[in-house]
C-alpha positions as CSV (number, residue, x, y, z in Angstrom):
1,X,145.2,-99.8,303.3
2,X,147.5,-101.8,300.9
3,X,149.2,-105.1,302.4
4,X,152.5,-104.7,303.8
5,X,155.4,-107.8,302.9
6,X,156.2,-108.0,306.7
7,X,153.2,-110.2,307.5
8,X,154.4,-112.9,305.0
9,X,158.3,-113.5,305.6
10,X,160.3,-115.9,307.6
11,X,162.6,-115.3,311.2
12,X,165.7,-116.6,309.3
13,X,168.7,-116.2,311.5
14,X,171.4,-114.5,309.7
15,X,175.1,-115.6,309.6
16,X,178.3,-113.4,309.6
17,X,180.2,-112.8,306.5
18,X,183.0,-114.1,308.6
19,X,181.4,-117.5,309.6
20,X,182.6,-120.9,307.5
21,X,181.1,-122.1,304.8
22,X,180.7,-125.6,306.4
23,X,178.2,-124.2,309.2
24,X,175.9,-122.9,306.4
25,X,176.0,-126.0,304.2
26,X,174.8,-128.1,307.4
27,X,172.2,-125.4,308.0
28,X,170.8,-126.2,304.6
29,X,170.9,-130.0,305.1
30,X,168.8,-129.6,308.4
31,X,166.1,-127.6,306.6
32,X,165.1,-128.5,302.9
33,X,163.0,-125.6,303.2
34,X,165.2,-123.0,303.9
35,X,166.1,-121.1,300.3
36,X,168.5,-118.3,301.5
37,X,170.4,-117.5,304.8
38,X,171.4,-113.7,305.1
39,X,174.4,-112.2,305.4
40,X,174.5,-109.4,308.3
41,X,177.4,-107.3,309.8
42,X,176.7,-105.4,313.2
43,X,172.9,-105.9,312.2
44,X,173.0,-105.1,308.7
45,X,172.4,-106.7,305.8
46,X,175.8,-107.2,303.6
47,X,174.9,-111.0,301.2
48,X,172.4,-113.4,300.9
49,X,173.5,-117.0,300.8
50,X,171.3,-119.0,297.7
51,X,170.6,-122.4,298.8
52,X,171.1,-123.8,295.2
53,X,174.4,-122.1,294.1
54,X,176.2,-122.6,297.6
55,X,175.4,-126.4,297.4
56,X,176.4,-126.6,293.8
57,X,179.6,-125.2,294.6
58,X,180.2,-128.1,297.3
59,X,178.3,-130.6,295.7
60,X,181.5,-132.7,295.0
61,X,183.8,-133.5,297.6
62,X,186.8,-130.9,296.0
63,X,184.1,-128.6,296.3
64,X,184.1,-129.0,300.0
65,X,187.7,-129.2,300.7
66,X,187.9,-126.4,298.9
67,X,185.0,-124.1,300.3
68,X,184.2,-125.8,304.3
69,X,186.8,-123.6,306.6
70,X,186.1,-120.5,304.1
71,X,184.5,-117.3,305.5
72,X,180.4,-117.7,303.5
73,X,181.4,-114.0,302.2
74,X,183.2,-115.6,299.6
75,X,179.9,-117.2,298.4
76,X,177.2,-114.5,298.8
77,X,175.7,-112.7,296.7
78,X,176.7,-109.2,297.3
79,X,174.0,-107.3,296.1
80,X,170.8,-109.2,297.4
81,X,167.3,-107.1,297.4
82,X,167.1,-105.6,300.6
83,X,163.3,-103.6,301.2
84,X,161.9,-102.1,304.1
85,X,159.2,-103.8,306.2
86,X,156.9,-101.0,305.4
87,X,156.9,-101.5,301.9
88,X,153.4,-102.6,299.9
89,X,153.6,-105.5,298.1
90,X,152.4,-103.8,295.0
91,X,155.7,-101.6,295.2
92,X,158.2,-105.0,295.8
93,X,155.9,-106.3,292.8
94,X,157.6,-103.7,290.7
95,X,160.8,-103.8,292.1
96,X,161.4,-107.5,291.7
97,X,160.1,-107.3,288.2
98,X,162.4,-103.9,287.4
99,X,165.4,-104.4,289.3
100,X,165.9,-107.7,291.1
101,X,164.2,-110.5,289.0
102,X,166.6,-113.3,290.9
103,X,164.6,-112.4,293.8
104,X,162.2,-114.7,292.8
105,X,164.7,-117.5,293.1
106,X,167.3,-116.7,295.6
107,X,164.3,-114.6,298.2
108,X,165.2,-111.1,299.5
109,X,165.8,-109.7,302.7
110,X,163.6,-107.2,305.5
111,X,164.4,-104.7,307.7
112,X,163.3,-102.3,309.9
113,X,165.3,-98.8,310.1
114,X,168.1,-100.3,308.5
115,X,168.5,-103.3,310.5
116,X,167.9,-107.2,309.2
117,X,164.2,-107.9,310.6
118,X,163.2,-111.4,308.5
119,X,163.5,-113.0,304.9
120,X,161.2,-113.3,301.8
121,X,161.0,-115.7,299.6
122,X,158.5,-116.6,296.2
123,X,156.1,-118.1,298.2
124,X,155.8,-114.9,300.7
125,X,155.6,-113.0,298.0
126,X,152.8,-114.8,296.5
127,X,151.1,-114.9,299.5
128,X,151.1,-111.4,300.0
129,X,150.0,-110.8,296.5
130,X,146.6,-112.7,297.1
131,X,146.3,-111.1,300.2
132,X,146.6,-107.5,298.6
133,X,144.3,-108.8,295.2
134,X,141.6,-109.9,298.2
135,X,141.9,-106.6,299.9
136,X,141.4,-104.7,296.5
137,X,138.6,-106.5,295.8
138,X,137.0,-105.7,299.0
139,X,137.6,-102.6,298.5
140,X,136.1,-102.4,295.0
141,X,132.8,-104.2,295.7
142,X,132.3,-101.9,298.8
143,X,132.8,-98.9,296.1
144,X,130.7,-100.5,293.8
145,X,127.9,-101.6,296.6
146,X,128.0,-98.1,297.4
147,X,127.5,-96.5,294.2
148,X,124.8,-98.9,293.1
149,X,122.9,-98.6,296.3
150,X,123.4,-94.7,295.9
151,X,122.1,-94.9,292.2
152,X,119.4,-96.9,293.3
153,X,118.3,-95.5,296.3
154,X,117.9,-91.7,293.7
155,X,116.1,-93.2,291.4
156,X,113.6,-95.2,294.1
157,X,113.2,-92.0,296.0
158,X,111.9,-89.8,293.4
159,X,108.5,-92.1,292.5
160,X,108.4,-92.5,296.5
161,X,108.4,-88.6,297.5
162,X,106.0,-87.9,294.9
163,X,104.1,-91.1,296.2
164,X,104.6,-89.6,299.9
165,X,103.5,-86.4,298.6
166,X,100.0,-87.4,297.0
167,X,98.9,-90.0,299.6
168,X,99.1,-86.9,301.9
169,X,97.5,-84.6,300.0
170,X,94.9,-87.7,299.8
171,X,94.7,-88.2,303.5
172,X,94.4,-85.0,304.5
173,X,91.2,-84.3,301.8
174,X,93.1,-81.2,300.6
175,X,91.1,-81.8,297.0
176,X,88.5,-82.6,299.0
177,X,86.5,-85.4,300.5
178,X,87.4,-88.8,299.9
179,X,85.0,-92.1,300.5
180,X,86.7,-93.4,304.4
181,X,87.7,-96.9,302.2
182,X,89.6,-94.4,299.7
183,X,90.7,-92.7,303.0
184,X,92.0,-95.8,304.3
185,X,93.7,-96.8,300.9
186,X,95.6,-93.8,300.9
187,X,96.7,-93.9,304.4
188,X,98.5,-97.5,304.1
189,X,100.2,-96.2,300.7
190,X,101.1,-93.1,302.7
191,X,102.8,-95.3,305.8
192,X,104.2,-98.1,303.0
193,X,105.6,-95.0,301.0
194,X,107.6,-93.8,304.5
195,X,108.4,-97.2,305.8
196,X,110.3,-98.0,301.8
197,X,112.2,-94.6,302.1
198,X,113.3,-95.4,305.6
199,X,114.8,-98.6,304.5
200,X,116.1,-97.4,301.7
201,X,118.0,-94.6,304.0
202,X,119.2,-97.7,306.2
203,X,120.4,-99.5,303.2
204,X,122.6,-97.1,302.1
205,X,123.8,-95.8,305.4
206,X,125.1,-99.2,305.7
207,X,126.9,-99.3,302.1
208,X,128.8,-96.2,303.5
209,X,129.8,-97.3,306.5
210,X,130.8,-100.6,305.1
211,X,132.6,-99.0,302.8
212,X,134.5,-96.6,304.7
213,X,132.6,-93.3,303.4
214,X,131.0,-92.3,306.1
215,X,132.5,-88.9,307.8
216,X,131.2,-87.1,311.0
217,X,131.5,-83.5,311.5
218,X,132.0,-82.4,314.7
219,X,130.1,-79.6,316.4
220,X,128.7,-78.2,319.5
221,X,124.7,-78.5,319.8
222,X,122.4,-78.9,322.8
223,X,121.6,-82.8,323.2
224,X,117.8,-81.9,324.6
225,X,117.3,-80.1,321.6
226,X,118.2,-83.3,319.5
227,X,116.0,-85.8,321.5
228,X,113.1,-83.5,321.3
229,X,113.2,-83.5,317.8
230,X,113.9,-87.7,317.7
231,X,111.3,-88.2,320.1
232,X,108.6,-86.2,318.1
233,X,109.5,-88.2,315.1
234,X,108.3,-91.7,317.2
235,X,105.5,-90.5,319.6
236,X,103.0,-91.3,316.6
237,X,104.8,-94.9,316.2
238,X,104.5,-95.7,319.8
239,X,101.1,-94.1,319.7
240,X,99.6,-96.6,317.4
241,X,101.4,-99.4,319.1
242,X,99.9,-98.4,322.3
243,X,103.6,-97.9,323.7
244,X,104.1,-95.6,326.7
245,X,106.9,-93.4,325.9
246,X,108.8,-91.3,328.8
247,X,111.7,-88.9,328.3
248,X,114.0,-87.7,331.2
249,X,116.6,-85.5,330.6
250,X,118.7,-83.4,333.0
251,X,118.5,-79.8,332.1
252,X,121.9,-78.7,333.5
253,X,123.7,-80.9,330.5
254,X,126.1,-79.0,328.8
255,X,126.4,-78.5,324.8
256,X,127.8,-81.8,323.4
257,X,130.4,-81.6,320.8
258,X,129.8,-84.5,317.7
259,X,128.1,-85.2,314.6
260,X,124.3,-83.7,314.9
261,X,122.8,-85.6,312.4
262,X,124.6,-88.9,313.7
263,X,123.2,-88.2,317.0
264,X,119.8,-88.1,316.2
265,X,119.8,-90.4,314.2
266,X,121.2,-93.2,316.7
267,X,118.6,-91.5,319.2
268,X,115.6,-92.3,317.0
269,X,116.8,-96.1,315.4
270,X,116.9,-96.7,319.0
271,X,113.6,-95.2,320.4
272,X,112.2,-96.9,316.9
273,X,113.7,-99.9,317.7
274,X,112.6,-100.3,321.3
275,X,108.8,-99.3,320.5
276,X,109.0,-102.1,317.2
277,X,109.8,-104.9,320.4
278,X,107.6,-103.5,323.0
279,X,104.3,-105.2,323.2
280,X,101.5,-103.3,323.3
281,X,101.0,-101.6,327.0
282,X,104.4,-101.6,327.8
283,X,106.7,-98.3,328.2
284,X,110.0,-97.0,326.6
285,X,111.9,-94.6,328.4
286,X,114.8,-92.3,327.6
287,X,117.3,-91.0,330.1
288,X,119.8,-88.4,329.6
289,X,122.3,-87.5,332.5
290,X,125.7,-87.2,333.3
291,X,128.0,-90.6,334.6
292,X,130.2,-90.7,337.4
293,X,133.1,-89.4,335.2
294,X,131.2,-86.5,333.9
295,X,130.3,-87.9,330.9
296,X,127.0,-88.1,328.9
297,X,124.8,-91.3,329.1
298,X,121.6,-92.0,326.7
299,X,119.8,-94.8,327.7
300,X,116.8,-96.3,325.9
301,X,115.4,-99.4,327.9
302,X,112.2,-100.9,327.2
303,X,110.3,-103.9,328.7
304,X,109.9,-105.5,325.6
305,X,110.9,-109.2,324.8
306,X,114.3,-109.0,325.5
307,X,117.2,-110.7,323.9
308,X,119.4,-113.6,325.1
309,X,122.8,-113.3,324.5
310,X,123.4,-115.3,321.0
311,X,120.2,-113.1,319.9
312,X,122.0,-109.8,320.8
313,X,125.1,-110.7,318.7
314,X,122.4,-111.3,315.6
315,X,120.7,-108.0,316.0
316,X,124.2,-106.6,315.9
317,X,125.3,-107.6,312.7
318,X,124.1,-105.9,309.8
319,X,120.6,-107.6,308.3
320,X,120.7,-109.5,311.2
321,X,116.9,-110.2,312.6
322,X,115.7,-111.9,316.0
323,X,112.7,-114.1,315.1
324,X,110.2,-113.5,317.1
325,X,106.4,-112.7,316.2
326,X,107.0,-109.1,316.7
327,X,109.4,-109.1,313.9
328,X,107.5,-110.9,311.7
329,X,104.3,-108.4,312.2
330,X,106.9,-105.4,312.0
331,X,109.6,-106.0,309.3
332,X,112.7,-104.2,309.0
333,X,116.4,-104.1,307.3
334,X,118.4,-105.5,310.3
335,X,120.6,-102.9,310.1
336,X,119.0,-100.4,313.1
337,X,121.0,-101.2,316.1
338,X,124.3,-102.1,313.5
339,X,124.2,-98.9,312.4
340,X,123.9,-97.3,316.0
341,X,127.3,-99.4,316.6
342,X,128.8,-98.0,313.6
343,X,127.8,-94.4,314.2
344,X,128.4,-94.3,317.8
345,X,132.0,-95.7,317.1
346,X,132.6,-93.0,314.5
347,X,132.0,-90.3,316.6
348,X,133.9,-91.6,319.5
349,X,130.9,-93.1,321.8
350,X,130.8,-96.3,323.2
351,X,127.5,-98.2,323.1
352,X,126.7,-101.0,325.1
353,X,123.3,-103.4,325.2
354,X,121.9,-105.4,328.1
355,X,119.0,-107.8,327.5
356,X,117.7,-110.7,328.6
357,X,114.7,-112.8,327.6
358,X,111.4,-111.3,328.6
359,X,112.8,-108.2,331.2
360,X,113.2,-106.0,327.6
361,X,116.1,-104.1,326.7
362,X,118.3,-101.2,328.0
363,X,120.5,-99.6,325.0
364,X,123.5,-97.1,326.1
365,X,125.0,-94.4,324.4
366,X,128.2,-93.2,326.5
367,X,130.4,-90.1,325.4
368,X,133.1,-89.2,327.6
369,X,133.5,-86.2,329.7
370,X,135.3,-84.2,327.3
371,X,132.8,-84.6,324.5
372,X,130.8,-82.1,326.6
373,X,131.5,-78.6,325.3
374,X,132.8,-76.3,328.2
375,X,132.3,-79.1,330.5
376,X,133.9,-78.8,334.1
């Protein structure tokens, strides 16, 4: 979105074209920073009153006698730029440069459907030109964060698959029998190989979202069906972390309508997530039911190590990491529960987390009632 001029100007009360001369001039004299006073009639913009030519011309005291119980019409200038609110500054760039290059003296007016809404001067404009020259390049390092990490990210994956591929091949003695130190070898470059493509995955979610590329697509699905398929992906995780893991769904849930893909995928950073902080013997359990209002709610809740509420506001921003010797024995981006947030927003969820130092963690992922497909 480009930067709108509206942001920038000043609430400069206009005059009449009828009003005398004298009440501008003392206008002026009251406020060395005022450059321009409009000109309106019946809310419309008809002149624009220059600081420096209307107190040249009554400068001198003739110049006063003359000019004071005159109507300020007689000193305006009659065809003063006049732009819309909405207008980007990169358009009233061009427009001062083409067709009103005293703007940059004498300022311009706003307004809003035709009536007088504020006034702009150089220093507005230059303000809103920084402003729009930040935004753009925000806008171009997210592109170009994006496209590296997606450059990047292809030409990491290929080695790692084929690294994926042969360790497994090696674990599971399809060649044939390997020496259980050889076993062992191939094993941690097998789990290495899958926890480098994971964050690779998370990296460049994260570059998308960031910058503004990621899309969901909408469709119907049955949310058991997702979990099921989440859950199998971590039971070998909590497994080895000697993790109880314990999924509750209610079977009379209808189909929910949102992004599939997104769905698991916030299912399974946060079952992930809650087994990385668990210690070993405690339990993770998901819950999938209907809310008060009819809507779907996923919890995840844990009774790992818990958060305070400073640490929940790190683990929310993006490569943001609570220390803690659990994260330092099982590394990660930062970017698991960030990109939940992100996800959930995008598909019109709301997600919540409770914590609290050593009573674990309760994550919630809340759709409303008319998410659910066919839902009464």
């Amino acid at each position: 979105m480009t930067v709108k001029i509206d942001a920038f100007v000043r609430d400069v009360v206009p005059v009449m074209p009828g009003d005398p001369c004298d009440s501008v001039y003392a206008r002026f004299v009251e406020d060395r920073d005022l450059m321009a006073v409009p000109v309106c009639k019946h809310g419309r913009v008809v002149g624009l009153v220059d600081r420096y030519d209307f107190l040249r011309q009554l400068a001198h005291s003739y110049g006063r006698a003359l000019f004071d119980r005159k109507p300020v019409a007689v000193l305006m200038d009659r065809a003063p730029l006049v732009v819309d609110r909405e207008i980007d500054i990169l358009t009233l760039q061009r427009k001062v440069e083409r067709e009103h290059r005293s703007a940059l003296i004498r300022g311009f007016a706003i307004t809003a459907d035709g009536i007088y809404a504020g006034y702009g001067d150089a220093l507005a404009l230059l303000r809103a030109s920084l402003a729009e020259s930040a935004a753009t390049n925000a806008r171009l390092a997210a592109a170009l964060k994006s496209r590296f990490l997606a450059n990047v990210s292809h030409e990491l994956r290929t080695p790692l698959n084929a690294i994926i591929g042969f360790s497994e091949i090696m674990v599971g003695e399809t060649m044939g029998a390997l020496p259980a130190r050889y076993r062992e070898y191939a094993a941690d470059i097998h789990a290495s190989g899958r926890h480098l493509l994971d964050l690779i995955g998370d990296l460049l979610d994260m570059a998308k979202i960031e910058a503004g590329e990621m899309r969901a697509s909408a469709e119907e699905f049955h949310v058991e069906l997702a979990i099921g398929t989440a859950v199998r992906l971590v039971r070998e995780q909590a497994a080895r972390h000697g993790v109880a893991l314990t999924v509750a769904i209610d079977p009379d849930l209808n189909p929910l309508r949102a992004d599939p893909r997104h769905f698991r995928q916030i299912v399974l950073n946060l079952l992930s997530n809650a087994i990385k902080f668990t210690p070993r013997g405690g339990r993770v359990t998901l819950t999938a039911t209907r809310d008060a209002l009819g809507g779907l709610v996923v919890e995840v809740r844990d009774t790992g190590i818990g958060m305070s509420d400073a640490e929940r506001e790190i683990a929310l921003r993006p490569f943001g990491q609570v220390a803690s010797a659990l994260t330092r024995e099982r590394n990660g981006t930062g970017l698991g529960l960030p990109i939940v947030k992100a996800l959930a927003e995008l598909n019109g969820a709301n997600f919540t987390l409770d914590s609290a130092p050593g009573e674990g963690t309760a994550a919630r992922l809340r759709f409303a009632r008319e998410a659910l497909y066919s839902a009464a």
